[in-house]
N, C-alpha and C positions, 0 to 999 in steps of 0.2 A: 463482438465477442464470438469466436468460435466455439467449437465443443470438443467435446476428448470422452472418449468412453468410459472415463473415472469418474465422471459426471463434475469433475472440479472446473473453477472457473478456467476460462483459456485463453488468452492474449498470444496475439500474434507475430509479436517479437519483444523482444527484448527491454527495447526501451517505452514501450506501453505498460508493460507488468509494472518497470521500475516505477512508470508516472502514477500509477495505480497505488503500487504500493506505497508512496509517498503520499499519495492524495487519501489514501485510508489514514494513518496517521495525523490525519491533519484533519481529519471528520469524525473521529470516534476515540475516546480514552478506552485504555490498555491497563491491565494491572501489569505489576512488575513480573518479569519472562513470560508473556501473553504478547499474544497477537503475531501479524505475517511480519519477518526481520530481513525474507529471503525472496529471489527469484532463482527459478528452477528451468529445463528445459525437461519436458515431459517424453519418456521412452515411447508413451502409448499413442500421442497423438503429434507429436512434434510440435505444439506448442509451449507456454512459458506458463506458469501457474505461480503462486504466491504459497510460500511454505513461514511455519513459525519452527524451524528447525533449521539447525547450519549458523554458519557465520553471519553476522548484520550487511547487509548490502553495506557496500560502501557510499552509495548517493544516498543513501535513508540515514544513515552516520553523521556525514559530513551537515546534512537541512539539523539534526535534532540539535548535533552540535554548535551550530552557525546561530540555533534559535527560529532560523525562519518557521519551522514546521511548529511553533511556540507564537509565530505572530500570526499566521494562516488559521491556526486553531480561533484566536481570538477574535481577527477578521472575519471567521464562520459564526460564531455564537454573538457578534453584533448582529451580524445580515439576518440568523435565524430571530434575533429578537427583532426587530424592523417587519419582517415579514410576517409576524403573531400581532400585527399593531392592525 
């Protein structure tokens, strides 16, 4: 992870942030308009950061809609119960 003088997280291209932002959705529940929907490209440090403003990515769209980010969730709260045994 690099850094940016905004002190926000910072990914180093494009498709890291996206993987990020997909893989936060698939680790942690959101109430309704909460949480990161977007990838940015940062004026201050030239990396990509994760925003809850803008349009929904379209890869975090297409997982919620498909379900998979619904079966990844579920596949995480087996393994975290497995791994309290």
């Amino acid at each position: 992870m690099k850094s940016c003088p905004t002190g926000k997280k910072a990914f180093a291209s494009l498709e890291v942030a996206e993987d990020v932002l997909i893989e936060t959705w698939s680790r942690f529940e959101f109430a309704p308009n909460q949480g990161p929907i977007a990838v940015y490209k940062c004026d201050d440090c030239g990396y990509y950061h994760l925003t809850s403003q803008g349009i929904l990515n379209e890869k975090l769209k297409k997982k919620l809609e498909d379900g998979s980010i619904a079966r990844q969730k579920e596949a995480n709260r087996w393994l975290d119960k497995f791994k309290k045994r």
